[in-house]
Every structure is written in structure tokens, then in C-alpha cells.
C-alpha positions in Angstrom: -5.2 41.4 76.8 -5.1 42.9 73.1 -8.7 43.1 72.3 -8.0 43.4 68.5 -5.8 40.0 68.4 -7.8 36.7 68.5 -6.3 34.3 71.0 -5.3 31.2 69.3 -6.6 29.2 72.1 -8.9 30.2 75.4 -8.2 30.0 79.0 -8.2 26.3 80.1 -11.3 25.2 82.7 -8.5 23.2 84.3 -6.4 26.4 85.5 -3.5 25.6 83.6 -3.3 28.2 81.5 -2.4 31.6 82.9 -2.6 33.8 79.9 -4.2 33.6 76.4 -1.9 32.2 73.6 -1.7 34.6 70.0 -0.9 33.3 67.0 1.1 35.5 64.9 -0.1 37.2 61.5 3.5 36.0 60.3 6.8 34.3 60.4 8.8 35.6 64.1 11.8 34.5 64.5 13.3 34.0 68.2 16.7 33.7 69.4 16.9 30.9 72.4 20.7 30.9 73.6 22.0 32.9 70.1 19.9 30.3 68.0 17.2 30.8 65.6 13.9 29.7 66.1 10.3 30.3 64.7 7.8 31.7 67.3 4.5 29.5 66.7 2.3 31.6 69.2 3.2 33.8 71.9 2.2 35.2 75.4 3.2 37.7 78.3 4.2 34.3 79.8 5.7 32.1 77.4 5.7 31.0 73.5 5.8 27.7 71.5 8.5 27.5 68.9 10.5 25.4 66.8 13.9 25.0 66.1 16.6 23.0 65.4 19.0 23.3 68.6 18.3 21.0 71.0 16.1 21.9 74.0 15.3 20.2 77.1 12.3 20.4 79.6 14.2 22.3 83.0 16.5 23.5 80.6 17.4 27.5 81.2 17.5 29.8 77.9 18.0 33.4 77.1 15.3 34.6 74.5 15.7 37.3 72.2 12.5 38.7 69.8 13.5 41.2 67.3 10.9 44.1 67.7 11.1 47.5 65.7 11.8 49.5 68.7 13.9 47.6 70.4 14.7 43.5 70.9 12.5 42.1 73.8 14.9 40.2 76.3 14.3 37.8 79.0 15.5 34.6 80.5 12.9 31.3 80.6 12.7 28.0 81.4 11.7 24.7 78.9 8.7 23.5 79.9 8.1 20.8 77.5 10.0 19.7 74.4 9.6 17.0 71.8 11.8 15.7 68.4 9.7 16.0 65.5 10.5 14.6 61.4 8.0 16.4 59.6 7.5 14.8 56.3 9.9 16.1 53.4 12.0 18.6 56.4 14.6 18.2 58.3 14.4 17.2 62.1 13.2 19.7 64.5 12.4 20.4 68.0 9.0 22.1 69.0 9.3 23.4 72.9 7.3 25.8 75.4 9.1 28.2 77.2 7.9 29.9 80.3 9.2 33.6 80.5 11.4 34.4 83.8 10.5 38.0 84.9 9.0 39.2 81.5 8.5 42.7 80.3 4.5 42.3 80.6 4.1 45.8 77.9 6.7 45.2 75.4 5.3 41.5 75.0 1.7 43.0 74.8 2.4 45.6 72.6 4.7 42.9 70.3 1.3 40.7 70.3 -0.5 43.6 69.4 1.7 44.6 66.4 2.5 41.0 65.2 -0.9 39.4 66.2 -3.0 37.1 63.6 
């Protein structure tokens, strides 16, 4: 775990949780099937974003973060989605993905760089 990046929430008690969530120091964008999203927090396990594509819990996406050296690719799963009309914006969708065989290091050093 990055010691110098506060955790934007702890571990659960319940067990639910299995690494700590970062929030990051700025705007991130993701790509989830070749569409742009905005990363809200991020760990070596998942990440909560929004977006305007459509996005389904069970759905399968390929996720793409732009990174300096090099992107950071992986496959994931929706866990949870939900339709949101924030005041004054356009329609949105705000979803958690879980990571399918992530590259552990390139996500911890990302949340290291990019970290709030």
C-alpha cells in the first residue's frame, strides 16, 4: 500500500473490502470498452467512475488508464452501476469495476503518482 497516499476510505470491519480505495489528486480519465470515463478513486482491485456509456452490473469491460510510461490494461467486471441526473449536467452513469487479473505494480505505482 502507498504509504504517502491517504486512502479515501479504510478497510471495511465487514470483510468486504479487499484493498484500500485512493482518491486521485486530479481529473483521470479511463477508457471502459473505447469510452471515456472519469476515474473517481482507484485500487489494485477495482475503481469507481463515471461515464456516460451505459454500464451494467455482470457486464464485461476492457479498461484502459493512460499512464506516462505506458497505458495500464486489464479486463473487469461491473460490479454495481446506477443512472444518475446531477443537477444542471447531463445524465451519467457512476459504476464499480472489479479488475480481472490486474497488473498489482503498475496500479500501485499509478496510485502513487496520481494519488490525492
Amino acid at each position: 500500500m502507498p504509504s504517502e497516499v491517504q486512502a479515501a476510505s479504510p478497510l471495511d470491519n465487514r470483510g468486504t473490502r479487499r484493498a484500500p480505495r485512493f482518491r486521485l489528486s486530479d481529473t483521470r480519465e479511463i477508457l471502459v470498452d473505447g469510452n471515456r470515463g472519469t476515474l473517481v478513486d482507484l485500487s489494485t482491485h477495482g475503481a469507481q467512475l463515471v461515464t456516460a456509456t451505459v454500464l451494467k452490473p455482470n457486464q464485461r469491460v476492457r479498461v484502459s488508464l493512460a499512464d506516462e510510461d505506458r497505458p495500464i490494461r486489464c479486463s473487469a467486471t461491473v460490479v454495481w452501476a446506477s443512472f444518475e441526473i446531477p443537477t444542471g449536467s447531463t445524465p451519467r452513469y457512476r459504476a464499480a469495476l472489479d479488475f480481472i487479473e490486474p497488473d498489482a505494480g503498475a496500479l500501485d505505482a499509478f496510485i502513487r503518482r496520481h494519488g490525492a
